[in-house]
N, C-alpha and C positions, 0 to 999 in steps of 0.2 A: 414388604412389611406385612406381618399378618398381627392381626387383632385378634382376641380371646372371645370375647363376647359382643352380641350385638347390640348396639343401645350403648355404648358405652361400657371402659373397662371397670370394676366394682370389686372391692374385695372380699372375701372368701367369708360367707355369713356363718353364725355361731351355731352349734350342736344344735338341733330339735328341743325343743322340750316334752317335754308328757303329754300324750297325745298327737304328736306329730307338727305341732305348730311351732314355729323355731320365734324364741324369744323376743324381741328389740335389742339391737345393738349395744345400747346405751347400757354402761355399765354400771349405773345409777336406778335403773326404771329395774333391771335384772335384781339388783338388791332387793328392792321393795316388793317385788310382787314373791321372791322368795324366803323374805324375813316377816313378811306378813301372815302367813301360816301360821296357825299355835300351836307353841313348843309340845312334843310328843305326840303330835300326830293326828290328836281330837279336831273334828270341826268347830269354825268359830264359831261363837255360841254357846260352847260346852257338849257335853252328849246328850243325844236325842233323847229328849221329853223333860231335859232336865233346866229349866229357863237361870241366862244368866246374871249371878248376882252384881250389882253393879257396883257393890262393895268389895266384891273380892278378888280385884286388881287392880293395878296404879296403869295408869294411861305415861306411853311413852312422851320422852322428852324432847328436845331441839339440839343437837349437839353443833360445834361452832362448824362454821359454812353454810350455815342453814339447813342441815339435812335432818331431818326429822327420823327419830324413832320410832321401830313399831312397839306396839302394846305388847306389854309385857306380864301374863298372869301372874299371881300371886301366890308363890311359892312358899311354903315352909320354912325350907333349907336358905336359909345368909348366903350359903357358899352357890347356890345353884344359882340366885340372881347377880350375883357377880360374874359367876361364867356365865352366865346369857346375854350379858349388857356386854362384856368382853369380846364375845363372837361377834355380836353384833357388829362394834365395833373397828374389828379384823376386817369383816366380811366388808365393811363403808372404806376403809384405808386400802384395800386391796382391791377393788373397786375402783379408786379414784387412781389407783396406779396404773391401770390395764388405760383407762379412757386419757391419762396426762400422754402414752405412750402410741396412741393412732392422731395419726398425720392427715390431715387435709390439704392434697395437692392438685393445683388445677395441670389437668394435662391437656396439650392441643397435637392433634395428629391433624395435618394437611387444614388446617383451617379451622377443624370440628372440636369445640373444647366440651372437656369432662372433667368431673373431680375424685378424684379417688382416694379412696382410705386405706391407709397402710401403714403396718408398723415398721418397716423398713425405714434404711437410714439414707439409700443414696438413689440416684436415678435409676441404674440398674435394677433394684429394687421396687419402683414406682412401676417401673417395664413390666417387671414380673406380674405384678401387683393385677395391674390391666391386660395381662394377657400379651403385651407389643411384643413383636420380634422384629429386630433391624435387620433388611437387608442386605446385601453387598454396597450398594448407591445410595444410603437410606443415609441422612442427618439428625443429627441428634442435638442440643442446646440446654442445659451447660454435659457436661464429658459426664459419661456412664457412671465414673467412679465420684459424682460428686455427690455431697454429703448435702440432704437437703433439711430444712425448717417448716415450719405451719406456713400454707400460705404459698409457701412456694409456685414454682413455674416450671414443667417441663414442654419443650418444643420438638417436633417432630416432622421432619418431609420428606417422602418418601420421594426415591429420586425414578427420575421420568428421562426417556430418553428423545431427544431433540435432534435430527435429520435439518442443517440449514443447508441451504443451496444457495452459495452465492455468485450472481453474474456464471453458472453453470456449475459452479466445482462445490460439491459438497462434502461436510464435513460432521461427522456423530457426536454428539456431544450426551453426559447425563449430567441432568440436572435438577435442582430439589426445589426449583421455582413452580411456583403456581400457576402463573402466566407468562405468555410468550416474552410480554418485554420485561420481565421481570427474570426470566431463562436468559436472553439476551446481555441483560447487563451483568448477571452473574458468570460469562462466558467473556466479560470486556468486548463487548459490542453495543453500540447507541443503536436504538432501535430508532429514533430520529433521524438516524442517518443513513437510513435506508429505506428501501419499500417494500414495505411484504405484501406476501399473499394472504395471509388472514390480517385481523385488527392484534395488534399489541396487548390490547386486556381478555384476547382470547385464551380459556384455562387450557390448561395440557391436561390431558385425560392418563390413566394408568398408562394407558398402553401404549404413548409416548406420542408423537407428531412431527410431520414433515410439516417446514415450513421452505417457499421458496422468497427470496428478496434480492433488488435491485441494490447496490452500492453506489452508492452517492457519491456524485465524481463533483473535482475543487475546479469552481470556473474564476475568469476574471472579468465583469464586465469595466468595461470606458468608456464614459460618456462625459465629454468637454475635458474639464478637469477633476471628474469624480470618478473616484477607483473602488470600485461594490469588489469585495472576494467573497465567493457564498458557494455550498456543496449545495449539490442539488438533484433530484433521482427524475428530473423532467424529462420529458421525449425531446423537446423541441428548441432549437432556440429562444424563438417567440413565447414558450412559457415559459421559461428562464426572467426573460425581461419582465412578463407578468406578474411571476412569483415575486419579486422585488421593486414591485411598482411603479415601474419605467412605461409609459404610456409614449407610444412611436408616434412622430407626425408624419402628414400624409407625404413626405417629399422624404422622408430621414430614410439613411440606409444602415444596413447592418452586414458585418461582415464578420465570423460567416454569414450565409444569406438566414432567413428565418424560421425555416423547414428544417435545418442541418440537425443532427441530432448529436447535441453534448459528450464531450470526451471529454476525461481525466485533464489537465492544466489548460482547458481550452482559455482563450482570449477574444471576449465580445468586446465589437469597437462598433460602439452607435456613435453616426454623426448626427448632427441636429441642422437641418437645412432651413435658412431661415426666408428663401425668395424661393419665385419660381424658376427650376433647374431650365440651360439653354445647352441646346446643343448644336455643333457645328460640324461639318466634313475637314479632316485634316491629312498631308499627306504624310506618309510614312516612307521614308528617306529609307534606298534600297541600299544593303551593303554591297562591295566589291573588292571582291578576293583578288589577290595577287600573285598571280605565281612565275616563277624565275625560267626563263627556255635560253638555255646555252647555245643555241643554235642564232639565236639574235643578238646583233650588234650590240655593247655594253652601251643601258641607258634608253634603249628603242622599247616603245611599247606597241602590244599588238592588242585588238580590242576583242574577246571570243566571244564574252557571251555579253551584248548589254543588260546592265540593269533595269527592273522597270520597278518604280514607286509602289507603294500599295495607298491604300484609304484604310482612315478610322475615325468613328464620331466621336468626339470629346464631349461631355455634359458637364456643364460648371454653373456654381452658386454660392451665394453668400450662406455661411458658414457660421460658427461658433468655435471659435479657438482658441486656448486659453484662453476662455473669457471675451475675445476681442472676434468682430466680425471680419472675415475675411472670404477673399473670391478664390474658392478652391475647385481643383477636378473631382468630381466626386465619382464618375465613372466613365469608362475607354471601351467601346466595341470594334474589333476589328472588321472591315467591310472588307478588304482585299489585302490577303496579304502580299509585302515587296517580295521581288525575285533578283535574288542577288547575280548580280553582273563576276564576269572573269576578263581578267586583262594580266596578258601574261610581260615579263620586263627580262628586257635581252640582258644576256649577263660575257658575252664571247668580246675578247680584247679588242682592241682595233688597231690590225696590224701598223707596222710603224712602214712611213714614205721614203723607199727606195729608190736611190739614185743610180743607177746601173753604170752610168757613164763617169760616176765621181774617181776620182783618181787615187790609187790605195790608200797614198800620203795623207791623205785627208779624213780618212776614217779612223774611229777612235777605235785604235787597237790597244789600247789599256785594259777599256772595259771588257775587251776579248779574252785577253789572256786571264782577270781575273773569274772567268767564267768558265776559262777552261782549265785551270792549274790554279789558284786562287794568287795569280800572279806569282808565282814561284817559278822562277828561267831554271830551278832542280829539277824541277817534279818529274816524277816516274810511273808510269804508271804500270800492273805488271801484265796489262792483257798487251803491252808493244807500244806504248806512246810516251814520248818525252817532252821536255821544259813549258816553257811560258805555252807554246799554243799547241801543244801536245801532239807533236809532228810522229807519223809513223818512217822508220828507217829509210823507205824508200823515196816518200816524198819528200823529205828532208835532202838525200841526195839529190833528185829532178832539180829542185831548186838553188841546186851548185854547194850543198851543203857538206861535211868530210865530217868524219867522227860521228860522235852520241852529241845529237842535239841537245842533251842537259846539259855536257860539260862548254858546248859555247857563250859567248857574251850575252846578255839580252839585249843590245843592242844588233848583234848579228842577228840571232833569232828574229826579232822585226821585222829585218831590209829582209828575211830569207821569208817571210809571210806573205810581205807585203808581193814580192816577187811572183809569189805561189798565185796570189789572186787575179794579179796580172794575168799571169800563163792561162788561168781557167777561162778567163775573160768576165772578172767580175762574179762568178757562178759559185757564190760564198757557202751555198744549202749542201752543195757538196762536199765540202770541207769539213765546214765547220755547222753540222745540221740542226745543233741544241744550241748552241753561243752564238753563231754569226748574226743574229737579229743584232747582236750588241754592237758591232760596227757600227750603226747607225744612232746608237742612244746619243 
């Protein structure tokens, strides 16, 4: 914004008069000192050497408003004092229409008020008046084009440009504030809710300013049954509690601890310890893993790594909780940590007790055949084996057998197994190397 003149803007003074000395304003005072001259020109008094008579002219009169006449010599001519009271008159009405038609307007640029006179109708006009030019970031109050009265008000701020830095990231802002926190809330930012690096009522000068500021992060403290939520730009836990007038006893603990420095939704939990805290050595019960070895008997454990306990001191004390006093842990240090043990658990069948000398008839060859044929005396199979125990063409014959062992009875099929097992001598693994366990179920 540039200004016109210094001192304040003033508007544009009236022609000189005679001799170089510019009149008064006042378009009243401008009448008088030039209707007070006598008419054609003579010095008052008459002409020199010639003293004047105090009869020969009438002293002017009061016309309504209170404006007084000048004196008027004493003419001859009827018609001449008619025109001269008439002028007169012109000159008083035209007069009082220039002075009804200048404005007295208080103007304020950036804080600095002036008054300025202007026959202009609208603020634009008041601008001109004083010289103002708005620039690009420049505000203005009421709008350029408004139409103003006596008395009136124009506002002016010339806009300043404002560098915030918040928690590192910054951002340019112009603005037509005065002062920091008054930039601040004009940008919808509380300056309360933050910390800067200058004071809030510090001005902003033309040439704009960096400001840097902390943002105030939403904590929660708890203490008993009371829940404080409060933003806060502390460094510390411990001022946190400060700032909200939480005074720690000497046994009370805070968690975080009281150094910690505040983050955005933190949760402070003070306990209020109301004895003196005890502490005791306790042990710490070691885990043991368990893993499966196919290699061992199902059900058998083997022991690989023992476990060994650890230590840890417990500190407990009477408390405040909901209101009610109670025996709490208030804090756990581990002295040794446990070492967790392995113990591995057999997972291998346990084969079933074989009678080698039992006599074929006695073995359950049901369970066989549905293990080898799903008991079906059809069954085919197409790599060469046939019915209930899936006899290959040859052993079928060894064993006195004629045709396709699918088309005989299951009955024959049986006597011709049982026969089979005999011949080997009991030696079922050979036979029968996937199924034959099942003889013995």
């Amino acid at each position: 914004m540039r200004q016109g003149r210094e001192g304040g803007p003033r508007p544009a003074d009236p022609p000189a008069g005679p001799g170089g000395a510019a009149p008064p304003h006042d378009s009243y005072t401008h009448y008088r000192q030039t209707a007070a001259a006598p008419m054609g020109g003579a010095p008052e008094g008459g002409p020199k050497g010639r003293p004047r008579d105090a009869g020969a002219g009438r002293r002017g009169g009061r016309l309504p408003g209170g404006i007084t006449l000048p004196d008027i010599p004493l003419l001859r001519s009827r018609g001449v004092v008619i025109g001269a009271i008439a002028a007169a008159v012109l000159l008083v009405v035209g007069g009082g229409t220039a002075f009804a038609m200048d404005q007295r307007i208080t103007l304020s640029v950036d804080g600095e008020r002036t008054t300025v006179h202007t026959y202009g109708a609208t603020v634009q006009d008041v601008l001109d008046s004083a010289g103002v030019t708005l620039g690009e970031h420049d505000a203005v109050a009421p709008a350029l084009d408004t139409e103003l009265g006596q008395g009136d008000s124009v506002l002016v701020r010339s806009g300043r440009e404002l560098t915030l830095t918040v928690d590192g990231e910054s951002e340019r802002h112009w603005v037509t504030a005065l002062t920091v926190g008054e930039a601040l809330r004009q940008i919808g930012v509380s300056p309360e809710s933050m910390e800067l690096s200058v004071e809030a009522d510090k001005a902003i000068p033309d040439s704009g300013l960096e400001v840097e500021a902390t943002a105030a992060r939403r904590v929660v403290i708890l203490r008993d049954r009371v829940r404080i939520e409060t933003a806060t730009t502390a460094g510390t836990v411990a001022e946190v509690l400060e700032a909200n007038g939480i005074t720690l006893g000497e046994h009370d603990t805070v968690e975080p601890e009281r150094g910690a420095e505040p983050t955005d939704g933190m949760v402070i939990d003070v306990t209020q310890i109301l004895s003196e805290p005890k502490t005791e050595e306790v042990p710490i019960e070691a885990e043991v893993e368990e893993r499966e070895n196919p290699d061992l008997p199902e059900g058998e454990e083997k022991v690989v790594k023992k476990p060994e306990d650890g230590v840890k001191k417990v500190t407990t004390a009477t408390i405040m909780e909901q209101g009610v006093e109670t025996e709490h842990v208030i804090k756990e240090e581990v002295v040794k940590k446990p070492v967790k043990g392995i113990t591995e658990i057999g997972t291998k069948p346990e084969e079933p007790q074989i009678d080698a000398s039992a006599e074929a008839s006695s073995l359950n060859w049901a369970a066989l055949a549905e293990c080898e044929s799903g008991g079906d005396p059809t069954a085919v199979n197409p790599a060469g084996y046939y019915g209930l125990y899936q006899f290959s063409m040859s052993t079928w014959q060894s064993a006195g057998g004629t045709g396709n062992p699918a088309e005989a009875p299951a009955s024959e099929q049986t006597m011709r197994a049982q026969k089979l097992y005999d011949m080997v001598g009991g030696n079922w693994q050979g036979q029968w190397p996937e199924c034959g366990v099942h003889l013995f179920d």
